[in-house]
Backbone bond lengths (Angstrom), bond angles and torsions (degrees), N, CA, C in turn:
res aa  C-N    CA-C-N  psi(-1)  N-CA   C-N-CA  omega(-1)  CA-C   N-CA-C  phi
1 X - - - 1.464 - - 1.526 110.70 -
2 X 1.272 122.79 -26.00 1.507 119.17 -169.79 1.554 96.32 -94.38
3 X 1.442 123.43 -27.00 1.608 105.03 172.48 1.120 108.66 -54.91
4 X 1.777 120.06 -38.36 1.585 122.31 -141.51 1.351 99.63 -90.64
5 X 1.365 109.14 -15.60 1.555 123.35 175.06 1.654 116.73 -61.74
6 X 1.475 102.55 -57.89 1.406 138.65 -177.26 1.426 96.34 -52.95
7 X 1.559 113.51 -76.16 1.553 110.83 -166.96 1.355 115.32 -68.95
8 X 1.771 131.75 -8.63 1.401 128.90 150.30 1.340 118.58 -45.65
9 X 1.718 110.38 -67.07 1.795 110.16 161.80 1.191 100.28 -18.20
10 X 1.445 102.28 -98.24 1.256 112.52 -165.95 1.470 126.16 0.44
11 X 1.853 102.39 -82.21 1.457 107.82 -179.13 1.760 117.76 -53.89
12 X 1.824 106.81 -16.74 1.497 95.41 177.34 1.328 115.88 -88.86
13 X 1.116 123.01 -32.17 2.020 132.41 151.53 1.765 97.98 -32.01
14 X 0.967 112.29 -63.46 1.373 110.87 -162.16 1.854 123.92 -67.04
15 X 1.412 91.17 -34.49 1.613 110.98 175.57 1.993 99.72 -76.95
16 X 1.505 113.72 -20.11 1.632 96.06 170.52 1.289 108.54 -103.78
17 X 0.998 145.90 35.28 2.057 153.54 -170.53 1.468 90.32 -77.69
18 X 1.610 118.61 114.12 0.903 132.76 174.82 1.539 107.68 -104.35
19 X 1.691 136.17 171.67 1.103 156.58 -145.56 1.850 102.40 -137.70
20 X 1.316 126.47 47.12 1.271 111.49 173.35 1.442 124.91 -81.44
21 X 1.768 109.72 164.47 1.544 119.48 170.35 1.212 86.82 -121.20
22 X 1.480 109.34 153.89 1.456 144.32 165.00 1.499 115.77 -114.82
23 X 1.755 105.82 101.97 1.686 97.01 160.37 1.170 119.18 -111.71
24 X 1.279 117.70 144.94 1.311 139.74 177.42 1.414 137.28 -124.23
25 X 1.398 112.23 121.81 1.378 133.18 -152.21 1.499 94.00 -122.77
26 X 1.848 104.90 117.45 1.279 127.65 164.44 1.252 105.16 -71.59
27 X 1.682 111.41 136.41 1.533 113.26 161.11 1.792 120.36 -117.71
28 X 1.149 84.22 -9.21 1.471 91.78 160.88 1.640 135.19 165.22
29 X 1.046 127.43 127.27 1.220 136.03 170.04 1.327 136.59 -59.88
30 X 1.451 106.58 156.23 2.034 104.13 172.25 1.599 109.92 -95.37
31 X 1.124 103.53 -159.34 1.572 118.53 -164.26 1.843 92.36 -57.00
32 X 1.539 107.59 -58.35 1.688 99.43 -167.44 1.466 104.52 -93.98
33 X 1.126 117.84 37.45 1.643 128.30 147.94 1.724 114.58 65.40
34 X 1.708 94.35 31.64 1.305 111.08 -179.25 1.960 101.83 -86.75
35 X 1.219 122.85 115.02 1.432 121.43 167.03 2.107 103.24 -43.82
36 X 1.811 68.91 140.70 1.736 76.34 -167.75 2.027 98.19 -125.62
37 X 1.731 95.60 -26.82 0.959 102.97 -166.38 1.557 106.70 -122.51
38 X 1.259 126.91 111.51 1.586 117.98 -165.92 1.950 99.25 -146.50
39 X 1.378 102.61 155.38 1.313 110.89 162.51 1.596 140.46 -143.53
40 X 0.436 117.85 136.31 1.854 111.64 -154.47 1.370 117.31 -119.31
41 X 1.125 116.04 131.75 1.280 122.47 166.35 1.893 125.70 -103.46
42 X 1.546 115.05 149.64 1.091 110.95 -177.45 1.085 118.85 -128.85
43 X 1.629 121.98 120.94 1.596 131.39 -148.70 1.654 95.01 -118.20
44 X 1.130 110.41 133.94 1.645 116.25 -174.95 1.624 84.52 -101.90
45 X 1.567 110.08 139.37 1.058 129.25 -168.08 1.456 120.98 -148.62
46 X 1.509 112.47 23.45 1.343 142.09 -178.36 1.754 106.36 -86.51
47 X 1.630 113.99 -25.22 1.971 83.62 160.60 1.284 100.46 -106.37
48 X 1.556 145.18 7.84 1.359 139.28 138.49 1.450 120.24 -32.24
49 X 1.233 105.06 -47.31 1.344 115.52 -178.23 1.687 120.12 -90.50
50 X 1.111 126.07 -26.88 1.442 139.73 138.78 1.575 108.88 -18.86
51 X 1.489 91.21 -80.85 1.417 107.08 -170.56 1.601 107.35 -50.81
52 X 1.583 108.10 -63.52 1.794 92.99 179.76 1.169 114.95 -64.38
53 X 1.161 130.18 4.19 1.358 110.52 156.20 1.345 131.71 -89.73
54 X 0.698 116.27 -28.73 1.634 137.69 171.14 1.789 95.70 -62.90
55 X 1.331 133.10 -6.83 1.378 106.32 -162.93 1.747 85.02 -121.12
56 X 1.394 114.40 -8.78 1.510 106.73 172.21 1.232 106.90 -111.92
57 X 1.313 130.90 10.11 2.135 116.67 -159.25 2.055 78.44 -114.85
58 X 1.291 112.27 126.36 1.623 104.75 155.72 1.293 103.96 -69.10
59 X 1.546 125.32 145.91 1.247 132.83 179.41 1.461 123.61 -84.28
60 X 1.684 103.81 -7.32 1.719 91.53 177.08 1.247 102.04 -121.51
61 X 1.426 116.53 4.81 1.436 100.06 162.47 1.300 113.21 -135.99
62 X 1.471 124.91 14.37 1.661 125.06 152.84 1.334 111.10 82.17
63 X 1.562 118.16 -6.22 1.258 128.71 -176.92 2.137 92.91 -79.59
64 X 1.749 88.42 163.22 1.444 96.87 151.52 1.411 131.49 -65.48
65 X 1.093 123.59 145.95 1.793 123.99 177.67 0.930 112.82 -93.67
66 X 1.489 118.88 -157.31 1.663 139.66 -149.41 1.968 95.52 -100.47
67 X 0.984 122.24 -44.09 1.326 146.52 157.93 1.640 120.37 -38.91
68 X 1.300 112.65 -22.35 1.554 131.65 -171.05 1.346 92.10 -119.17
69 X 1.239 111.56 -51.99 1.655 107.97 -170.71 1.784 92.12 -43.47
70 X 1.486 104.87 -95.06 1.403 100.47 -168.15 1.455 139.02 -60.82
71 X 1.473 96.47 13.93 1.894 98.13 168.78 1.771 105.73 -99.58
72 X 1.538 123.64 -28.22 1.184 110.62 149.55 1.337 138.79 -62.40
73 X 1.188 125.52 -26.91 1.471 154.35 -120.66 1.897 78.35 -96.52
74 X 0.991 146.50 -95.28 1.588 159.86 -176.03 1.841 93.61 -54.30
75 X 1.089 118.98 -44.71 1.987 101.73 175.05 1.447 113.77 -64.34
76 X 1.497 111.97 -39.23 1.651 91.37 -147.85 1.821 96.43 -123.06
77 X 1.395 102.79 -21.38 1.982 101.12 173.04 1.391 109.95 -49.87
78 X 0.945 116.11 121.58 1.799 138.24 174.23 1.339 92.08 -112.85
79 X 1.618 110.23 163.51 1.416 117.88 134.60 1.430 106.08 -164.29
80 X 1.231 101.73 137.97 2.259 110.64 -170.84 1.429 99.43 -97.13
81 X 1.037 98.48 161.46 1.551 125.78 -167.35 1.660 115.79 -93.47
82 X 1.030 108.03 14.14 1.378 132.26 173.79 1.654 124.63 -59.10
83 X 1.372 97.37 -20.57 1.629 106.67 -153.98 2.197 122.29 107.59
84 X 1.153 74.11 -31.84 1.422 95.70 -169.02 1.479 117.07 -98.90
85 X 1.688 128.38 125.04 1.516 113.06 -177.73 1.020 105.89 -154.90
86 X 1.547 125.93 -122.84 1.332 132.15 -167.67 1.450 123.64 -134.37
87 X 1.331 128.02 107.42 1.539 124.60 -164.17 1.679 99.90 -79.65
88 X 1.327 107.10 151.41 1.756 117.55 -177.61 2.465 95.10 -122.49
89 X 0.974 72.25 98.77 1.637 62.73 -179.65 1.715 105.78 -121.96
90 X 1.779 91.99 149.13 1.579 86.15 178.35 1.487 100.90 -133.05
91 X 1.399 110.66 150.81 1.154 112.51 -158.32 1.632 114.05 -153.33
92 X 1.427 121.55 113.82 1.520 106.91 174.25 1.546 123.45 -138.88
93 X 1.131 128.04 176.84 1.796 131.26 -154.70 1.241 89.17 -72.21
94 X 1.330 108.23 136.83 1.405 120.37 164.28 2.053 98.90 -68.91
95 X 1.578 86.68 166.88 1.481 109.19 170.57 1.551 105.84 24.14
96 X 1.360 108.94 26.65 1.718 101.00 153.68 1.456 130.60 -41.38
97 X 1.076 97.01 -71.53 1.780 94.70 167.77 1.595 140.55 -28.65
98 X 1.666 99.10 -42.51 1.438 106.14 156.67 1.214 135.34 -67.82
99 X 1.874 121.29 -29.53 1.063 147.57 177.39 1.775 101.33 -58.56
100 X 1.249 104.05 -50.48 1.999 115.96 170.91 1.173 106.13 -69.09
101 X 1.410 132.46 -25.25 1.578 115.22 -178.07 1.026 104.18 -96.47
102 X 1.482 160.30 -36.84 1.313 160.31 -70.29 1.709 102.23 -171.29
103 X 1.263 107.21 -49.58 1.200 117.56 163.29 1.667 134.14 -155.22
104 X 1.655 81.00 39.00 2.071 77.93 171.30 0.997 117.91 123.57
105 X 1.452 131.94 158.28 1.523 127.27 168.33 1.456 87.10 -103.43
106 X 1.218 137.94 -32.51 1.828 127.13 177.39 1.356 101.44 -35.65
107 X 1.620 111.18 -57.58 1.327 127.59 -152.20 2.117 99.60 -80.94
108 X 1.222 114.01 -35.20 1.127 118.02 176.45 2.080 101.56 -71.66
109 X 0.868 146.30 -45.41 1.015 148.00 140.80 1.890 129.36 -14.47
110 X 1.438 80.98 -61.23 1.642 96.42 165.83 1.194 120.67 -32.31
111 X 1.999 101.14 -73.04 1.254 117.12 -179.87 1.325 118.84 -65.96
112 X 1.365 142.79 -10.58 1.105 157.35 142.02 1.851 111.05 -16.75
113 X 1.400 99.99 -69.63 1.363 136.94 172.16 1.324 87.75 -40.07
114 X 1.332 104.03 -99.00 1.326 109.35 -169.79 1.318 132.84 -27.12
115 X 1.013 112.68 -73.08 1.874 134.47 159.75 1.432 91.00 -23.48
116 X 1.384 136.16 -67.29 1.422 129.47 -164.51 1.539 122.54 -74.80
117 X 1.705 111.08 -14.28 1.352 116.57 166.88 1.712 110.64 -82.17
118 X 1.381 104.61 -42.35 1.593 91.43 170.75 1.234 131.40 -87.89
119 X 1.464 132.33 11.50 1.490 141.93 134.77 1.823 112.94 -57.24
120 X 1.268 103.26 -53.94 1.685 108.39 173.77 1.518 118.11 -50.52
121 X 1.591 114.61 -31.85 1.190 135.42 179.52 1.868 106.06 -68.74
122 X 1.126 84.56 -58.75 1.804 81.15 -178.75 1.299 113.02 -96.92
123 X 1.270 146.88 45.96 1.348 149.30 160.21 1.547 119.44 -100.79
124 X 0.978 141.00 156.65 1.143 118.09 151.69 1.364 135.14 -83.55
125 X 1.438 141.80 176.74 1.456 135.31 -164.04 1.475 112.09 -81.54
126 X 1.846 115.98 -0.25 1.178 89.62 162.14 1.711 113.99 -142.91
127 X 1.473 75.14 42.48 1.730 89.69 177.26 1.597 96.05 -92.78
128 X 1.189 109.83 142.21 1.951 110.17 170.79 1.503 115.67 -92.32
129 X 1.012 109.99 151.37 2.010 127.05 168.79 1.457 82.59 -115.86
130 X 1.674 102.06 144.94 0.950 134.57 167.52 2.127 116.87 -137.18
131 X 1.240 121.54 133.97 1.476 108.34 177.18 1.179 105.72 -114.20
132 X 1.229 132.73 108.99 1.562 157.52 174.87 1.715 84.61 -58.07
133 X 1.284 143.09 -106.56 0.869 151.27 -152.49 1.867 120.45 -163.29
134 X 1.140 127.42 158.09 1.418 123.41 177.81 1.238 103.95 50.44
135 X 1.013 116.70 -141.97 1.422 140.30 162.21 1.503 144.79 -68.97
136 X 1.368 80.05 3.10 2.090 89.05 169.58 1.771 99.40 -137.87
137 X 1.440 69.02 159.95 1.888 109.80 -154.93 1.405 99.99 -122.83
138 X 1.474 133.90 144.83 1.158 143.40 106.80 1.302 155.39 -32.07
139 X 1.161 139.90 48.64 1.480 131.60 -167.22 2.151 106.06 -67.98
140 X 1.150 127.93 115.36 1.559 128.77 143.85 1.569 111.86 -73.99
141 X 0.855 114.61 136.74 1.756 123.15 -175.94 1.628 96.93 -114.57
142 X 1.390 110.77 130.17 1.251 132.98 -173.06 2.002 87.68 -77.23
143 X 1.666 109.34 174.71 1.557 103.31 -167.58 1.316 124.12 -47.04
144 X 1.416 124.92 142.37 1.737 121.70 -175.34 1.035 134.80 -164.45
145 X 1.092 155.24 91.80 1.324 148.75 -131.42 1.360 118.25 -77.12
146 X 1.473 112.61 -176.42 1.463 108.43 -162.60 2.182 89.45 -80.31
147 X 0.969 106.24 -22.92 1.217 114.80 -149.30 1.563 95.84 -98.09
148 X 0.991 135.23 -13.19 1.437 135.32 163.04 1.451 99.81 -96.67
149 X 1.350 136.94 -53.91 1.378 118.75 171.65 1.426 139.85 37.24
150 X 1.861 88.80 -97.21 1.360 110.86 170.78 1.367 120.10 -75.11
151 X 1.484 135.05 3.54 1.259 144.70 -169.52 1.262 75.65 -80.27
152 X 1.520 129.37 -78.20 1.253 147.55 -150.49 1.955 118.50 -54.67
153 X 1.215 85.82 -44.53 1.568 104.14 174.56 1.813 113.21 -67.50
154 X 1.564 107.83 -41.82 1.328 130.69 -168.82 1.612 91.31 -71.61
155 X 1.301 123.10 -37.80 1.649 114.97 177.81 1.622 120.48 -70.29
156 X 1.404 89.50 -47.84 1.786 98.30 176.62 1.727 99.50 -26.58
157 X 1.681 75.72 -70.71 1.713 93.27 -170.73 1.564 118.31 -50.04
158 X 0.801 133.52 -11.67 1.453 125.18 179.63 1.365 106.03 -112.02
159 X 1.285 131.91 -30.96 1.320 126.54 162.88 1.361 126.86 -61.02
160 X 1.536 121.29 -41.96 1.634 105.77 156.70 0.947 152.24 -53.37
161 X 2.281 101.01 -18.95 1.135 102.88 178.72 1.694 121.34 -87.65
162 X 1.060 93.35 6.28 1.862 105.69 177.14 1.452 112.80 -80.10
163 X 1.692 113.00 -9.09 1.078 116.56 -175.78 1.871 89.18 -73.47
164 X 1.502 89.85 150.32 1.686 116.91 -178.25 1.295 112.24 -130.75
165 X 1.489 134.26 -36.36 1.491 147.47 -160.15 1.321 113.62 -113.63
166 X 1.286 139.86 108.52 1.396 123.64 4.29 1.425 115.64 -70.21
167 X 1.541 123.42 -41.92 1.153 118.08 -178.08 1.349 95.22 -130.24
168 X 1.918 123.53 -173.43 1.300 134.12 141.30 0.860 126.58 -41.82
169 X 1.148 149.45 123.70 2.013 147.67 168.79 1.592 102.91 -137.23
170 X 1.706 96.72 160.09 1.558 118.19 173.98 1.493 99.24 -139.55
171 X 1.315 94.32 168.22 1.602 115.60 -174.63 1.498 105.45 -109.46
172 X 1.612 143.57 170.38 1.033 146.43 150.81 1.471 106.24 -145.74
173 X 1.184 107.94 145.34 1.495 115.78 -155.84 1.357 122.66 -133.78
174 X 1.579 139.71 111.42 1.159 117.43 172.88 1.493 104.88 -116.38
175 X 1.635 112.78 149.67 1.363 113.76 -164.51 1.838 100.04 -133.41
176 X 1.506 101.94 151.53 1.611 91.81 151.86 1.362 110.70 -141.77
177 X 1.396 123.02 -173.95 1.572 106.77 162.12 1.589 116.75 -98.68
178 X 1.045 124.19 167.15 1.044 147.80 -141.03 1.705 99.29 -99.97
179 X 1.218 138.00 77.57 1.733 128.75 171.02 1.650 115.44 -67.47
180 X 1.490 81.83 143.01 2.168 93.09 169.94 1.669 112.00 -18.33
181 X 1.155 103.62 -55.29 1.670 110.34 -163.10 1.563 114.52 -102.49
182 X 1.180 107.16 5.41 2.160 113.42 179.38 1.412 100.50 -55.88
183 X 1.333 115.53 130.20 1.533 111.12 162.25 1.848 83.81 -92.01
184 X 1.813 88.33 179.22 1.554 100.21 174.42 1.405 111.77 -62.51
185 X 1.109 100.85 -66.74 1.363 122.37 -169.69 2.116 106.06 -30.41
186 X 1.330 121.34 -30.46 1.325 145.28 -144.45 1.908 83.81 -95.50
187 X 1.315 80.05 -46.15 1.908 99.79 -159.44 1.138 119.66 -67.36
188 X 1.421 101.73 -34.49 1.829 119.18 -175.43 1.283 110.93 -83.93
189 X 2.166 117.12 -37.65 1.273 117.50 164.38 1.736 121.59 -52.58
190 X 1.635 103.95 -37.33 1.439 84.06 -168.36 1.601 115.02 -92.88
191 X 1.822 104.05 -4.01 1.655 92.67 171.52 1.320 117.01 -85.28
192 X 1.553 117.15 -16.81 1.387 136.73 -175.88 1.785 92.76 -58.32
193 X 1.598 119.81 -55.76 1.555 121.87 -170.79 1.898 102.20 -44.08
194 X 1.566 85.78 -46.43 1.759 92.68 -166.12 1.262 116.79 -54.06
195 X 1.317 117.52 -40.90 1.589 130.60 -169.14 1.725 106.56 -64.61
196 X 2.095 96.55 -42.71 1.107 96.57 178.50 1.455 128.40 -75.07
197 X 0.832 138.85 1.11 1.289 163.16 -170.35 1.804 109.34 -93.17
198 X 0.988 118.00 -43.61 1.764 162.66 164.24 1.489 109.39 -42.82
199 X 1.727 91.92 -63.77 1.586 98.80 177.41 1.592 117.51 -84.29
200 X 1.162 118.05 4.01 1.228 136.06 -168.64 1.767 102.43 -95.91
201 X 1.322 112.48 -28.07 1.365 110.96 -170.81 1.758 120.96 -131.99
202 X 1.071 98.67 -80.99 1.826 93.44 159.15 1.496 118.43 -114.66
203 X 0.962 128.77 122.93 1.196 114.94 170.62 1.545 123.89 -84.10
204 X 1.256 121.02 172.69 1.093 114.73 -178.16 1.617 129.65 84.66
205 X 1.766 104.22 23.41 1.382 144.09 -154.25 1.565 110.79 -159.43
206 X 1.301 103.69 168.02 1.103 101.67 178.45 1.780 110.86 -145.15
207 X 1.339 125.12 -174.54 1.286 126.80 -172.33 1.520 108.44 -156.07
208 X 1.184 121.31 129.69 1.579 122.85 -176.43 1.440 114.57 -139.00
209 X 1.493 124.59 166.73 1.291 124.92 -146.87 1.996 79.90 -161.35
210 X 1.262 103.15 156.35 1.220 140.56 -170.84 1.766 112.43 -133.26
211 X 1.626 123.34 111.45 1.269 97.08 170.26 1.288 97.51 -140.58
């Protein structure tokens, strides 16, 4: 009875875990300018944080959005001069549209799901997915060479197509790498060309460019 007691706490401690900030305002110091006199306030900031999340997480597929894309996109894109950098690839479900007419937006949804678990599957943990909207996605690839690349791209691609539930699907993909000076906007036009180019011929492939 006292475990069952204990681990009740517990789960009710745990169900109130709040998100606070603490600011603190010196009022005054001693001779070696150590605060002697301070007071602080404590601001719960747990539906602050709700809320921004909710304005970057898409809700049916848990991925980051279009909104995240470009508030990281200028903070955290690097790329070294090594040889080695950062792939920008865009990529979305083939014959979606039919998948919604044919049998459903439930079922178009589904594959949504899906499609986004087997991208998660072949990425690495600190490469990002991002969902722009509909049916295309963003992947940024954390550092990578020209020469691993297509290893990486070549998995995407073969891992979606194993998807079976709700239906069969493929991916098509156009990618480039990522230069010192690419804005997004630069980045998305020229993988957007690639993809299009993609859908123009086989799908279920992809095409990439280096500049």
């Amino acid at each position: 009875r006292d475990v069952e007691r204990s681990r009740g706490l517990g789960d009710v401690y745990k169900r109130q875990i709040r998100h606070c900030e603490v600011k603190i305002e010196v009022h005054s110091r001693d001779e070696q300018d150590i605060p002697i006199v301070l007071t602080g306030v404590n601001i719960d900031t747990t539906e602050l944080l709700v809320t921004q999340k909710k304005a970057f997480i898409d809700p049916l597929t848990e991925t980051s959005n279009r909104n995240k894309l470009y508030e990281m996109y200028e903070d955290e894109i690097s790329v070294n001069t090594t040889g080695s950098g950062r792939l920008f690839l865009i990529l979305d479900l083939d014959s979606f549209k039919s998948i919604n007419d044919s049998q459903g937006h439930q079922a178009g949804d589904l594959a949504l799901k899906a499609f986004t678990k087997a991208i998660n599957s072949s990425i690495r943990s600190d490469d990002e997915l991002f969902r722009l909207g509909g049916d295309e996605f963003v992947i940024i690839s954390s550092d990578i060479s020209k020469k691993q690349a297509p290893l990486l791209i070549e998995r995407i691609i073969r891992n979606v197509s194993k998807v079976s539930r709700p239906t069969n699907i493929s991916t098509s993909i156009g990618a480039v790498f990522l230069s010192k000076t690419m804005r997004i906007d630069d980045a998305m036009s020229l993988a957007d060309k690639e993809l299009y180019k993609v859908k123009g011929g086989s799908r279920g492939s992809y095409l990439m460019i280096a500049v």
